[in-house]
BAVEX-936700 format. One record per atom (N, C-alpha, C): residue in three letters; x, y, z. Coordinates in steps of 0.2 Angstrom, whole numbers, plus 5000, padded with zeros to 4 digits. Layout:
N
ALAXYZ
...
END
This chain:
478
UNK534853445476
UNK535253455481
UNK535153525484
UNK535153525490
UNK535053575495
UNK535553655492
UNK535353695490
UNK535453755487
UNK535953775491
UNK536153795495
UNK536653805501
UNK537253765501
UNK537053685499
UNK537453645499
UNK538153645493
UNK537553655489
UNK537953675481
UNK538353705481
UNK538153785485
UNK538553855483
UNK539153825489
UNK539053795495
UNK539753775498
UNK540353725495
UNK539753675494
UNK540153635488
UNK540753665483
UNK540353705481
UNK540853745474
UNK541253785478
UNK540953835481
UNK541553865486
UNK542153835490
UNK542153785493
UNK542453745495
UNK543053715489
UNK542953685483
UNK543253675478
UNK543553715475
UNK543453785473
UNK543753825471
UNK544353855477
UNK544153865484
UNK544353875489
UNK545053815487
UNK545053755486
UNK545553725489
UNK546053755483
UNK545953765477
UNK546353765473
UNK546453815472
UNK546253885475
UNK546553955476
UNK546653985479
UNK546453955485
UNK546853985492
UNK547553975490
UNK547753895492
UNK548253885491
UNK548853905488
UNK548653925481
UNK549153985478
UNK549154045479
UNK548754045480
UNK548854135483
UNK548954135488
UNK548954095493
UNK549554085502
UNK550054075497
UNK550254045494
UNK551154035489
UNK551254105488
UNK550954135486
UNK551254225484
UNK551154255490
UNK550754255494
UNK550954285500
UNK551654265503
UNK551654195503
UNK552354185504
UNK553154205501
UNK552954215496
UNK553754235490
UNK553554305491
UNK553054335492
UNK552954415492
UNK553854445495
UNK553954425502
UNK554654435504
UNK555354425500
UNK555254375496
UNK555654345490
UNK555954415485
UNK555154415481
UNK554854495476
UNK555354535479
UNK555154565487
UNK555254625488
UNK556154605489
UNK556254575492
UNK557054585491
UNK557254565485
UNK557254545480
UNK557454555472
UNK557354615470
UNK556954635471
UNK556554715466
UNK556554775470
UNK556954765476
UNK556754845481
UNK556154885481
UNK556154935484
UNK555354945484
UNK555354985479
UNK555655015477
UNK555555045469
UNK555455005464
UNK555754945464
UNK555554895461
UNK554954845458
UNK554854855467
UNK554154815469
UNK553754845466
UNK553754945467
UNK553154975465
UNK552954975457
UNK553654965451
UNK553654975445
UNK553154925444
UNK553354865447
UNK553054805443
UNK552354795443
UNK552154825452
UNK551454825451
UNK551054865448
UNK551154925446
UNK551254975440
UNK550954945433
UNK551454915432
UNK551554885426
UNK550954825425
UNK550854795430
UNK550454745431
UNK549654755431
UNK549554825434
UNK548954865435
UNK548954885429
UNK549254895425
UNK549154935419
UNK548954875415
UNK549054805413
UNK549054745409
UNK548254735410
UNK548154735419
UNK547554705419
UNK546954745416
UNK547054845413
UNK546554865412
UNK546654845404
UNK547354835402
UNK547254825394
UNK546754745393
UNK546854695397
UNK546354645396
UNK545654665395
UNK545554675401
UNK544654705399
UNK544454755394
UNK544954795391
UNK544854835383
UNK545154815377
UNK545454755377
UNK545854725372
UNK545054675370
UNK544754615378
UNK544454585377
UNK543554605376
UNK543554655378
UNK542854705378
UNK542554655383
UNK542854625388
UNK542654605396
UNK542154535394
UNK542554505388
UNK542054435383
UNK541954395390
UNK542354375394
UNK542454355402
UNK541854315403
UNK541554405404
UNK540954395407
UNK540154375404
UNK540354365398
UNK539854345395
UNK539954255394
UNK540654245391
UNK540754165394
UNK540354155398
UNK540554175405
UNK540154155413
UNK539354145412
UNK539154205412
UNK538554215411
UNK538154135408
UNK538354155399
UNK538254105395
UNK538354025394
UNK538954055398
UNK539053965398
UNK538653905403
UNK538553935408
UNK538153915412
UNK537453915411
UNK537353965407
UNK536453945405
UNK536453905401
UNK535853845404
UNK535853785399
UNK535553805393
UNK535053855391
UNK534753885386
UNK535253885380
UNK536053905382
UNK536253935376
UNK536853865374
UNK537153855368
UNK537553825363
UNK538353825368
UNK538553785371
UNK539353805372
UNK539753815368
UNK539853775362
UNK540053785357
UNK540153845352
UNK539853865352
UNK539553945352
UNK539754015357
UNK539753985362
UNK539954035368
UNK540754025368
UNK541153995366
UNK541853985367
UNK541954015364
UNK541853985356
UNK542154005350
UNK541954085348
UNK541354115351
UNK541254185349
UNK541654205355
UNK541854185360
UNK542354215365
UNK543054225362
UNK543454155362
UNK543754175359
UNK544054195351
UNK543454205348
UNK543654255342
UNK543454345345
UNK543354345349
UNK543354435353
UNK543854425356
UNK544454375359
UNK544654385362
UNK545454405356
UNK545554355352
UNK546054335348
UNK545954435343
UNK545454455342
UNK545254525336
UNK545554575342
UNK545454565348
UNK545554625353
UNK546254615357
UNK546454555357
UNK547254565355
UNK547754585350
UNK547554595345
UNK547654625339
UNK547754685339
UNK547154705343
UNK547054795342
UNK547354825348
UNK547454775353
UNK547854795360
UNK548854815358
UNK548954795351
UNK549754815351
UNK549754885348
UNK548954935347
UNK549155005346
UNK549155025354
UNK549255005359
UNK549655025364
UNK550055055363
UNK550455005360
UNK551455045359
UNK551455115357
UNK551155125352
UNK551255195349
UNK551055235355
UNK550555225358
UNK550055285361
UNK550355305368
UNK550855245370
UNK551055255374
UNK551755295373
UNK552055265366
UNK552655315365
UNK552455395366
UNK552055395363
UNK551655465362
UNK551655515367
UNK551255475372
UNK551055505380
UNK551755505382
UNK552355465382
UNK553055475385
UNK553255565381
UNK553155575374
UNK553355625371
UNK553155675373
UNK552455665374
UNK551955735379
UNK552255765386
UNK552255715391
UNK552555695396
UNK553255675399
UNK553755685396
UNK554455695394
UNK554555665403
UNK554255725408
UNK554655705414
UNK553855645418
UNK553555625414
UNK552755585421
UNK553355505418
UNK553555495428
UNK553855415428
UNK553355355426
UNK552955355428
UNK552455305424
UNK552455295417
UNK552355375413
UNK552355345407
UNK552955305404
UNK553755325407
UNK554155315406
UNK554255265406
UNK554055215414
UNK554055155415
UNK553755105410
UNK553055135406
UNK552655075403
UNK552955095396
UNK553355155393
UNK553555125387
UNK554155095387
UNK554455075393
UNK555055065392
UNK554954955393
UNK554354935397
UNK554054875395
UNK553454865390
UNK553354915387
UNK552754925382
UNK552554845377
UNK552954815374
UNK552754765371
UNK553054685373
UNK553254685380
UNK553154645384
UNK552554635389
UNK552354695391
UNK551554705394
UNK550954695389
UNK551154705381
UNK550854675375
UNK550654595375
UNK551154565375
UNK551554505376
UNK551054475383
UNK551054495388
UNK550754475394
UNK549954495395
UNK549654535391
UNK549054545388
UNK548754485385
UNK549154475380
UNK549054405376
UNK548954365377
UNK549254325380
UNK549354245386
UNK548954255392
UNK548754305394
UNK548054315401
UNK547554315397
UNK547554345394
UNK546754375389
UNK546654285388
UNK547054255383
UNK546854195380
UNK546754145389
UNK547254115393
UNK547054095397
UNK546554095403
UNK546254165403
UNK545654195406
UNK545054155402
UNK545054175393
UNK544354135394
UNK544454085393
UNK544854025391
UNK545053955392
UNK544953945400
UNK545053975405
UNK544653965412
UNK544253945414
UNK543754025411
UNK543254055414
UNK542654005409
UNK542753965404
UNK542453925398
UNK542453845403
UNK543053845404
UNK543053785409
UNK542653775415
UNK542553845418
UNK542053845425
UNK541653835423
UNK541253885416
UNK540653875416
UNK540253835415
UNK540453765412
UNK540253695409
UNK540453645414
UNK540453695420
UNK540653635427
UNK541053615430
UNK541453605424
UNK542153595429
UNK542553635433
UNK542253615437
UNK542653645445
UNK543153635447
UNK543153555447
UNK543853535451
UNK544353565446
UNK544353555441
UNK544753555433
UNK544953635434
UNK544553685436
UNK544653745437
UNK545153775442
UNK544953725448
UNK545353725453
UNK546053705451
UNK546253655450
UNK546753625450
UNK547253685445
UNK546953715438
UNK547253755436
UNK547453795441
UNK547153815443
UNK547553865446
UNK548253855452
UNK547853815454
UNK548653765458
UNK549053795452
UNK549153745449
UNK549653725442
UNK550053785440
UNK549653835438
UNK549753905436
UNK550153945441
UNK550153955448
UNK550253975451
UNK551153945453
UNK550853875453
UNK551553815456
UNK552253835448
UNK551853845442
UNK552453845435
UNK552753945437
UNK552053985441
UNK552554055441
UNK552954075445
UNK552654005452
UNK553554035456
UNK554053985453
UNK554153925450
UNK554553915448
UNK555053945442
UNK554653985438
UNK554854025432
UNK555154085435
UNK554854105440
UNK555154165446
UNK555854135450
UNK555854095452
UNK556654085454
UNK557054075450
UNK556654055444
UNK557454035440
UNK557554095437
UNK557054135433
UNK557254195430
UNK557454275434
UNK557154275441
UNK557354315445
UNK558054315450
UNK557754255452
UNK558554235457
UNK559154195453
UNK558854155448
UNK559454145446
UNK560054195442
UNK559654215434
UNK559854255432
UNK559754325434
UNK559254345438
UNK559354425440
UNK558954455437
UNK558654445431
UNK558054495428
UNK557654545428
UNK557654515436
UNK557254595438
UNK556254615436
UNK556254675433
UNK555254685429
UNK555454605427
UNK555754615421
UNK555854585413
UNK555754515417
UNK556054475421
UNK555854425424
UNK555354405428
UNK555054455431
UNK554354415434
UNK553854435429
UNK553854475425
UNK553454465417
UNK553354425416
UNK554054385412
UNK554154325409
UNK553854285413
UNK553754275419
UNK553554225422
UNK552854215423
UNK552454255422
UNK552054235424
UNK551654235416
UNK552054265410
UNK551754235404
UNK551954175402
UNK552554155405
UNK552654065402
UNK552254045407
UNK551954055414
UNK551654025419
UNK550754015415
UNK550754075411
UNK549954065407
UNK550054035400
UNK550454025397
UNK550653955392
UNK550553915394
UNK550853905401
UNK550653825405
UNK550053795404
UNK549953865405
UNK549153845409
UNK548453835403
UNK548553865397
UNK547953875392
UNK548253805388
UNK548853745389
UNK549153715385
UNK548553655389
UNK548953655396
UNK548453615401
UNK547753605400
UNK547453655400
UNK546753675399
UNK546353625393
UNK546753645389
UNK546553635382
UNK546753565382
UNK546953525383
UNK547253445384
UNK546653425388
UNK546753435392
UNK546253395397
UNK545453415397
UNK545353505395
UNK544653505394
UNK544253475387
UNK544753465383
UNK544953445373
UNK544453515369
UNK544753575373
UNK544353655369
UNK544253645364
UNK544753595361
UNK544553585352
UNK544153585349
UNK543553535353
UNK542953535353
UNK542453585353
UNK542653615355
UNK541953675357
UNK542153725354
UNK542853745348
UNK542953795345
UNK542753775339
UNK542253845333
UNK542353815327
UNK542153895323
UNK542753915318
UNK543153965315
UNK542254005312
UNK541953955310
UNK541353985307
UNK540853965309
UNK540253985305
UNK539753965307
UNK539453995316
UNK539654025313
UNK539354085324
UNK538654125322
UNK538354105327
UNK537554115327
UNK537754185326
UNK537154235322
UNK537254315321
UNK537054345331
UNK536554305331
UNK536154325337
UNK536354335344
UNK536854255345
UNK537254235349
UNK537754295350
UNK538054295345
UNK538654345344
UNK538254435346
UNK537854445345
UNK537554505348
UNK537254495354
UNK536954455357
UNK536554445365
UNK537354435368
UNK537954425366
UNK538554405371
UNK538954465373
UNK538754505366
UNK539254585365
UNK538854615368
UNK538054625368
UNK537754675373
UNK537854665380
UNK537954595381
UNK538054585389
UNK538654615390
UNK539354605387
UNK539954615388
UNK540254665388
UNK539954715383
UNK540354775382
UNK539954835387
UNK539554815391
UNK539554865395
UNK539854855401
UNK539954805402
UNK540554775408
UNK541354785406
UNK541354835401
UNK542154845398
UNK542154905404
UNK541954955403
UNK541855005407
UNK541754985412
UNK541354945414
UNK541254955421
UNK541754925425
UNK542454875421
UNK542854845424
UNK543454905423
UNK543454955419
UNK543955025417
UNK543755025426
UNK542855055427
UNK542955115433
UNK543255075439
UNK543054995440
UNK543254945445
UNK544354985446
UNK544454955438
UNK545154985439
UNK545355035443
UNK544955095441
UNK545255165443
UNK544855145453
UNK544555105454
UNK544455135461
UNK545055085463
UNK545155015460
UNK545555005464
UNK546454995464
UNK546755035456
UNK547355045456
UNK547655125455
UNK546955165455
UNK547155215453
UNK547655245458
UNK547455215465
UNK547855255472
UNK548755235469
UNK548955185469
UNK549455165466
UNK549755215464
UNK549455225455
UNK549855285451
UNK549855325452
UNK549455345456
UNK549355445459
UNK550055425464
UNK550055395470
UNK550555385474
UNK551055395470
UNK551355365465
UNK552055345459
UNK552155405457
UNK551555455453
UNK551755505453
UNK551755575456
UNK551355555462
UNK551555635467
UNK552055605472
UNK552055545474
UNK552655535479
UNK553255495478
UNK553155445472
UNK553755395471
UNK553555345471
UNK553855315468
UNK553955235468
UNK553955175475
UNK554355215478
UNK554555195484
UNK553855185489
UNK553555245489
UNK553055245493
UNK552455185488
UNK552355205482
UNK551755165479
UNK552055085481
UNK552755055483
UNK552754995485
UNK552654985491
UNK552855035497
UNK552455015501
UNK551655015503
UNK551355035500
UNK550355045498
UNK550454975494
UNK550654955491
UNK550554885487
UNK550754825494
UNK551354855494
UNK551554775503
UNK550954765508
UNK550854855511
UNK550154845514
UNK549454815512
UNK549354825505
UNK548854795502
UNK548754735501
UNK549554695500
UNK549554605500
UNK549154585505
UNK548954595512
UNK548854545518
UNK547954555518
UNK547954625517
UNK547054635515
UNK546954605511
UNK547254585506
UNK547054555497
UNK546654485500
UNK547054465505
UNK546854385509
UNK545954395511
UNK545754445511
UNK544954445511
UNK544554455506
UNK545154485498
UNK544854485492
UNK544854395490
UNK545354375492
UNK545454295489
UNK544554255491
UNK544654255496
UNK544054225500
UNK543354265498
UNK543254335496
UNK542654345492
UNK542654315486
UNK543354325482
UNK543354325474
UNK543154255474
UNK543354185479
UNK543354115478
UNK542354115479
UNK542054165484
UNK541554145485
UNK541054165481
UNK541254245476
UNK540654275471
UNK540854225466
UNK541454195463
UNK541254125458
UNK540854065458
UNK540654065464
UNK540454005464
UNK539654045467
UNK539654085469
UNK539054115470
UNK538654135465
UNK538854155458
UNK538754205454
UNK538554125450
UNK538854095451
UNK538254025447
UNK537854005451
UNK537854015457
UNK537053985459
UNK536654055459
UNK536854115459
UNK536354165459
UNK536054155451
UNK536354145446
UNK536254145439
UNK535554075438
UNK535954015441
UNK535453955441
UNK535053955446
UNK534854005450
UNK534354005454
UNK533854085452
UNK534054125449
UNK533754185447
UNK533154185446
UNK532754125445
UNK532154125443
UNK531554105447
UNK532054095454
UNK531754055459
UNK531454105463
UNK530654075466
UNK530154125469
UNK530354145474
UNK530854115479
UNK531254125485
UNK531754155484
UNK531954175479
UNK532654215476
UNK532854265480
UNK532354315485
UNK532554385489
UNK532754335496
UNK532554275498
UNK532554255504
UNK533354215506
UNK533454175498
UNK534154145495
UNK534554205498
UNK534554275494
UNK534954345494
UNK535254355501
UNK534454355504
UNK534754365513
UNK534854325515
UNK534954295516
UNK535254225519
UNK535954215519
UNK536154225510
UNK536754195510
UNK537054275511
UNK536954325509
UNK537154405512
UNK537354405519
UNK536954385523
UNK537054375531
UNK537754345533
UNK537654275529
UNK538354235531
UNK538954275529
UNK538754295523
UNK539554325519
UNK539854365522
UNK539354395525
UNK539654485528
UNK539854475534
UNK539654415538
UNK539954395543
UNK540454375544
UNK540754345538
UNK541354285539
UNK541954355533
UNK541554395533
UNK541954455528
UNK542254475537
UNK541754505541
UNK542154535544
UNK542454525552
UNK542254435551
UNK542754405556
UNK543554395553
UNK543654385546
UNK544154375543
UNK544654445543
UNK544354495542
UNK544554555543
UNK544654585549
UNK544254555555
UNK544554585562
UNK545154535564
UNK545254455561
UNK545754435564
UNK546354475561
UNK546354485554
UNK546954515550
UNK547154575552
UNK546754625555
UNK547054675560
UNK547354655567
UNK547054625569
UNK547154575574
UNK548354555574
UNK548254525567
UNK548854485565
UNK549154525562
UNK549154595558
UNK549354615553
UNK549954625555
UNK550054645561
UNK550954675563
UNK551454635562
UNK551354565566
UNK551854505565
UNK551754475558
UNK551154475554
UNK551254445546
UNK551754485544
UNK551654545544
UNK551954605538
UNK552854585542
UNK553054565549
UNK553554545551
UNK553854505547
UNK553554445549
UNK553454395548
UNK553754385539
UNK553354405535
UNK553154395528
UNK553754445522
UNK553654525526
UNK553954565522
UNK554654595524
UNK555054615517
UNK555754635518
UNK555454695522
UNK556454685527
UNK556454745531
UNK556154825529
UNK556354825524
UNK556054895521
UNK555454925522
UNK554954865523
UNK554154865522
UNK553954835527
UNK554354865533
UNK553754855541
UNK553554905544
UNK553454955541
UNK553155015544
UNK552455005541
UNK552254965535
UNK551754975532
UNK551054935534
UNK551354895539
UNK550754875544
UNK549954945546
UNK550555025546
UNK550255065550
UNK549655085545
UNK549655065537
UNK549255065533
UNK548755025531
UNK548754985535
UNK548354945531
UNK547554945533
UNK547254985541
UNK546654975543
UNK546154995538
UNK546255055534
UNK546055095530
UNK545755055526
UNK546255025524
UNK546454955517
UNK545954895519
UNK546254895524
UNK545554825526
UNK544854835525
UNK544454915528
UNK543954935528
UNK543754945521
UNK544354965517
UNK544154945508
UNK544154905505
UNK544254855506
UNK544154785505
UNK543554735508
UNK543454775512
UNK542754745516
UNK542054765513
UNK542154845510
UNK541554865506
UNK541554845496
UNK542254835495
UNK542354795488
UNK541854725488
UNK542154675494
UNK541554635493
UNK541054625497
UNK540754685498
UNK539954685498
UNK539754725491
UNK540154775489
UNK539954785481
UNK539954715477
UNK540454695478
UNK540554635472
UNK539854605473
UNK539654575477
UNK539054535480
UNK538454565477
UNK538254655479
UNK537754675476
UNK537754645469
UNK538554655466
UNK538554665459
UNK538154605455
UNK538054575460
UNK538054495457
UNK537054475454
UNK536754525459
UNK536054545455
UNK536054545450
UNK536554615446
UNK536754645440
UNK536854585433
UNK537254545436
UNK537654475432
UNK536854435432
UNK536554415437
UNK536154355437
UNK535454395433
UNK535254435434
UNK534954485429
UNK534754525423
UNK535654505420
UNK535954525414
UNK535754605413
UNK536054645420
UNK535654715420
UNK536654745422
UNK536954725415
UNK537454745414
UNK537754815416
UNK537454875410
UNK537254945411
UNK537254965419
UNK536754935423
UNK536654965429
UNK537354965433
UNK537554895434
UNK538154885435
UNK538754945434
UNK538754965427
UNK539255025424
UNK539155075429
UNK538555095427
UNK538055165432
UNK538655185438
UNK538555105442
UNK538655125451
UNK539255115452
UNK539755095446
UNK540455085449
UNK540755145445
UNK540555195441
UNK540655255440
UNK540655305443
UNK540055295448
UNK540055335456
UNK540955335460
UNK540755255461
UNK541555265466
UNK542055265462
UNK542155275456
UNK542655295451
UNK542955355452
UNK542155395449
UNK542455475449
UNK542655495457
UNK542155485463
UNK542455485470
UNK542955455472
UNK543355425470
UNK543955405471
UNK544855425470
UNK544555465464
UNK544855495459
UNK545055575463
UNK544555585463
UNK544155655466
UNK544855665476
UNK544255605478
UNK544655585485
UNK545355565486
UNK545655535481
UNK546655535480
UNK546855605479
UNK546455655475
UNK546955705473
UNK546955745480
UNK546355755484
UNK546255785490
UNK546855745495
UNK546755675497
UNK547255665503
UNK547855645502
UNK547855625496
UNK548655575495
UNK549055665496
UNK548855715494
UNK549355765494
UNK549355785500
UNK549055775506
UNK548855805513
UNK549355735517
UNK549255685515
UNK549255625520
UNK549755575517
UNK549955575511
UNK550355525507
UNK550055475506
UNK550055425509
UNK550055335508
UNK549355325511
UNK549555375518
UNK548655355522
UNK548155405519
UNK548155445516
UNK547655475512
UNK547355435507
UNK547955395504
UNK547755335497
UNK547055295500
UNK547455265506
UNK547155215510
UNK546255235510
UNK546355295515
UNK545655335517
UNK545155335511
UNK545555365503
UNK545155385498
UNK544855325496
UNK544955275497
UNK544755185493
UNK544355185499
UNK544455185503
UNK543955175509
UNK543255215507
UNK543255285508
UNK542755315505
UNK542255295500
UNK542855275494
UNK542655285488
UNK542255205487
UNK542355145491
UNK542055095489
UNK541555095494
UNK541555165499
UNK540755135504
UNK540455155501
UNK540555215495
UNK540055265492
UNK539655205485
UNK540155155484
UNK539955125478
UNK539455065482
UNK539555055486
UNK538954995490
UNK538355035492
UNK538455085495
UNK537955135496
UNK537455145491
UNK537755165487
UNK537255145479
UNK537055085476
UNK537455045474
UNK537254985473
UNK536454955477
UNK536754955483
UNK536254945490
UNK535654945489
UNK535455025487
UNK534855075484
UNK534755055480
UNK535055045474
UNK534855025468
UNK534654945466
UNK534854905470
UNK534854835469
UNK534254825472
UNK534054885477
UNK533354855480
UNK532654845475
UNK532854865470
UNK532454875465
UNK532254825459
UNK532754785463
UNK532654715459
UNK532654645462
UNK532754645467
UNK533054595471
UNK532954625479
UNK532354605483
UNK532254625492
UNK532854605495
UNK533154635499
UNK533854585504
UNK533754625508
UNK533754605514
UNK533754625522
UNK534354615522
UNK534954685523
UNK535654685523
UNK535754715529
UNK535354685534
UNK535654675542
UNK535954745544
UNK535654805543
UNK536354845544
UNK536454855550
UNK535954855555
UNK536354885561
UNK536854835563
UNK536954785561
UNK537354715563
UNK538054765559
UNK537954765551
UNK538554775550
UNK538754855550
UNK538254915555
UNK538654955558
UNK539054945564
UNK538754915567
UNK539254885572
UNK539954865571
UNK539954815567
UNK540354785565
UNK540854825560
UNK540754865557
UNK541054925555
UNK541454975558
UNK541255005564
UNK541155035569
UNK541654985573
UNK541954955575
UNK542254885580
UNK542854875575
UNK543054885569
UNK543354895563
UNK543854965564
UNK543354985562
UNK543755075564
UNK544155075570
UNK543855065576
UNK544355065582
UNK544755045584
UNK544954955580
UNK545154915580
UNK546154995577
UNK545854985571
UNK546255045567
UNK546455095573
UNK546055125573
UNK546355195578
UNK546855145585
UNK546555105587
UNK547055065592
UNK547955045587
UNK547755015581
UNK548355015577
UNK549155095578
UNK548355115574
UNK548755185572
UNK549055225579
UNK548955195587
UNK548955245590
UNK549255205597
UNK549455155599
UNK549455115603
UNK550255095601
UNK550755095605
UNK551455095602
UNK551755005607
UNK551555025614
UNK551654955617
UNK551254895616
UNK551454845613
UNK551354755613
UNK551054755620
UNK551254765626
UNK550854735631
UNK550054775632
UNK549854825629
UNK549354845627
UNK548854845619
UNK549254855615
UNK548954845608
UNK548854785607
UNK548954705611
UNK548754665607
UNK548054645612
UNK548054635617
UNK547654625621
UNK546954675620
UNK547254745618
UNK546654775616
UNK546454745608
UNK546654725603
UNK546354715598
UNK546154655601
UNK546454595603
UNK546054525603
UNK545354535608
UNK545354615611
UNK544854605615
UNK544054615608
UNK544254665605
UNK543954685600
UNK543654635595
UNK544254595593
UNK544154535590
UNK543554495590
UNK543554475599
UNK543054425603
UNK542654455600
UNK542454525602
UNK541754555603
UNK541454555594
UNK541854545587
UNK541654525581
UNK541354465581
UNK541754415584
UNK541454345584
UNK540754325587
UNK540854365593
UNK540154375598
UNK539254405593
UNK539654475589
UNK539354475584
UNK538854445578
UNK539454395577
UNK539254365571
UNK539154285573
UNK539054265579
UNK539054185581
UNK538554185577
UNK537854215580
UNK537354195575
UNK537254165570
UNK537454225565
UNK537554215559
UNK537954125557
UNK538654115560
UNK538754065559
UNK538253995560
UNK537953955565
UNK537453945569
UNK537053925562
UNK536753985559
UNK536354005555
UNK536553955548
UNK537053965547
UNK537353925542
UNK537353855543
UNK537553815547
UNK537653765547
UNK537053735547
UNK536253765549
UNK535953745547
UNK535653745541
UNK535653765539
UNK535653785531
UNK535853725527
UNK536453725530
UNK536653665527
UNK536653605527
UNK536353595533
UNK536153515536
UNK535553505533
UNK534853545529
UNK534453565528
UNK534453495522
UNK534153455520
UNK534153405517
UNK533653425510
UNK533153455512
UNK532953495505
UNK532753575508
UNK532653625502
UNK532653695504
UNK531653695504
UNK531653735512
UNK531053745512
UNK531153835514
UNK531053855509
UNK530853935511
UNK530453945508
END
């Protein structure tokens, strides 16, 4: 089958069953924020940010080695599961010395509100650790061995049991954190019971007997991806906790509301590197490999930043539209936001060399650039700018991490990364913003952004054009 056809195929797939619920939480988003007020809103995503980095050091980032492994016909699935999930089950174990360390840092720290907040959920975030850890690599095991649809449909599933578990535990009885926790840990019970029924995981777990070798080629791919998904963390939630603790709660939830609508560009990359990240894997060996890179690089970045010129475009009336009274100012935030989510997945994309190469390490290298820079760039504007400094420093900090990336991947993989196309298009982005930030009347500010709009599309026709044939392409002649 036609290479192109494949990767759309599977993106298409995955696309149906994660859009979907992820448009659902964009829609309850409104919901959250009026149950949990904006101090509310901000603890929890706090709290949530804090979980996702205990997964990848609980699981020593086993994830990824699943993916990788499972998908190579070369290696035993049987063995890839079952060594996954015994890394995943030992590093849950060692994930409840959290409690103490965090008691500890609340003792050190008497007045820092974060600590406060994460010891005072401390063994419910344990708790929620454990049930994402286990249903991650039940997922990600599922994808790798093909099933798409099956991975698809989880997610539906998953998504449909947390806002049901979220209206009855937050709206009905009022729970507040403690109930949207709980929700979306019964919501991953669901889902690893589901999994394991229909996939029959039974099968492909077994207590003993684990290849010495296996188990070491799985941990050298994986535990350099622990770190590298820490420094991922820190570019992408550090703004958060710095906002929490230099400005408050209140502020860190409105940085989170603005960030929901941009997230709508992460869905759409994240839907398209899972499903790209197996054909780059199954094709890696192919003598046209740099031609495949440009090609599908072209399409992505185009359709990355037609999506992000409409969402600027739309942002004002969504954030009307979608979010509590409290959080319609936060529109003013979001250009910054967009343009760092626009360089996140052109990083993710390089990253995808690093995965199909098993060039793990290099991987760590580049996302500890925009780590430290990031870190660096919040202490500097979050205290000059508040909210829009956060914005600014993510922005900075993930062009700095593509910018290397870029450099460095050319060293293993050619890709013609069209740049004067995507400074344009960068540049058409930016102004976009400045018209946001600076233009007060509707009878001017919209007509000038949809004018800006057109002028993306105009951009990128090509590129589309480009695609379709590709995909009409009955067998690959490059």
């Amino acid at each position: 089958m036609n290479r192109y056809r494949t990767l759309a195929a599977n993106t298409i797939i995955l696309g149906l069953g994660q859009f979907g619920s992820k448009l659902l939480v964009i829609v309850m988003m409104g919901f959250y924020q009026a149950a949990l007020g904006k101090s509310g809103y901000g603890e929890i995503n706090n709290i949530i940010d804090t979980a996702t980095l205990l997964m990848s050091l609980a699981t020593l980032s086993v994830g990824e080695s699943i993916i990788r492994f499972g998908i190579d016909t070369a290696y035993d699935n049987k063995q890839v599961f079952s060594i996954g999930i015994r890394v995943t089950m030992c590093g849950v174990i060692c994930c409840m010395t959290f409690v103490p360390l965090i008691g500890l840092c609340t003792n050190i720290f008497p007045d820092n509100a974060v600590f406060a907040l994460l010891n005072q959920y401390s063994w419910l975030t344990v708790l929620y650790v454990t049930t994402g850890s286990l249903k991650s690599s039940c997922a990600l095991f599922v994808r790798s061995i093909g099933h798409v649809k099956l991975y698809a449909v989880d997610g539906i599933l998953t998504t449909g049991m947390n806002i049901v578990f979220n209206i009855f535990l937050l709206f009905t009885f009022n729970l507040g954190n403690v109930g949207y926790l709980l929700s979306v840990i019964l919501a991953d019970v669901c889902s690893i019971i589901f999994l394991t029924v229909t996939a029959k995981l039974w099968k492909y777990f077994t207590a003993f007997r684990l290849e010495k070798d296996m188990v070491s080629a799985m941990l050298r791919f994986c535990i350099p991806m622990m770190p590298t998904t820490i420094m991922w963390w820190v570019v992408n939630v550090s703004s958060s906790f710095m906002i929490s603790g230099m400005v408050g709660f209140d502020a860190s939830g409105v940085y989170k509301a603005a960030s929901r609508f941009p997230s709508m560009i992460s869905i759409f990359s994240g839907i398209f590197s899972q499903a790209w990240n197996m054909s780059a894997i199954t094709e890696n060996n192919s003598r046209t490999i740099a031609k495949f890179y440009t090609n599908v690089f072209d399409i992505f970045q185009s359709t990355v930043y037609v999506i992000a010129a409409a969402l600027l475009l739309l942002i004002k009336p969504l954030i009307l539209v979608f979010c509590d009274e409290a959080f319609y100012d936060a529109y003013l935030v979001t250009p910054f936001i967009v343009l760092s989510v626009v360089f996140t997945c052109f990083s993710t994309f390089m990253g995808s060399v690093y995965i199909a190469s098993k060039q793990s390490l290099r991987s760590l290298v580049t996302a500890s650039v925009g780590a430290v820079l990031n870190i660096v760039f919040n202490l500097l504007f979050i205290g000059m700018w508040g909210v829009d400094g956060a914005a600014f420093a993510g922005f900075l900090g993930f062009l700095a991490i593509f910018v290397v990336r870029a450099i460095d991947t050319h060293h293993i993989v050619y890709m013609d990364l069209k740049l004067p196309k995507m400074i344009l298009n960068s540049g058409i982005l930016l102004t976009m913003g400045v018209i946001i930030f600076t233009i007060k009347d509707n009878a001017i500010y919209y007509p000038a952004l949809a004018g800006m709009f057109i002028v993306v599309l105009a951009l990128n026709f090509k590129s589309g054009v480009n695609a379709i044939r590709m995909l009409l392409k009955k067998e690959i002649a490059e």
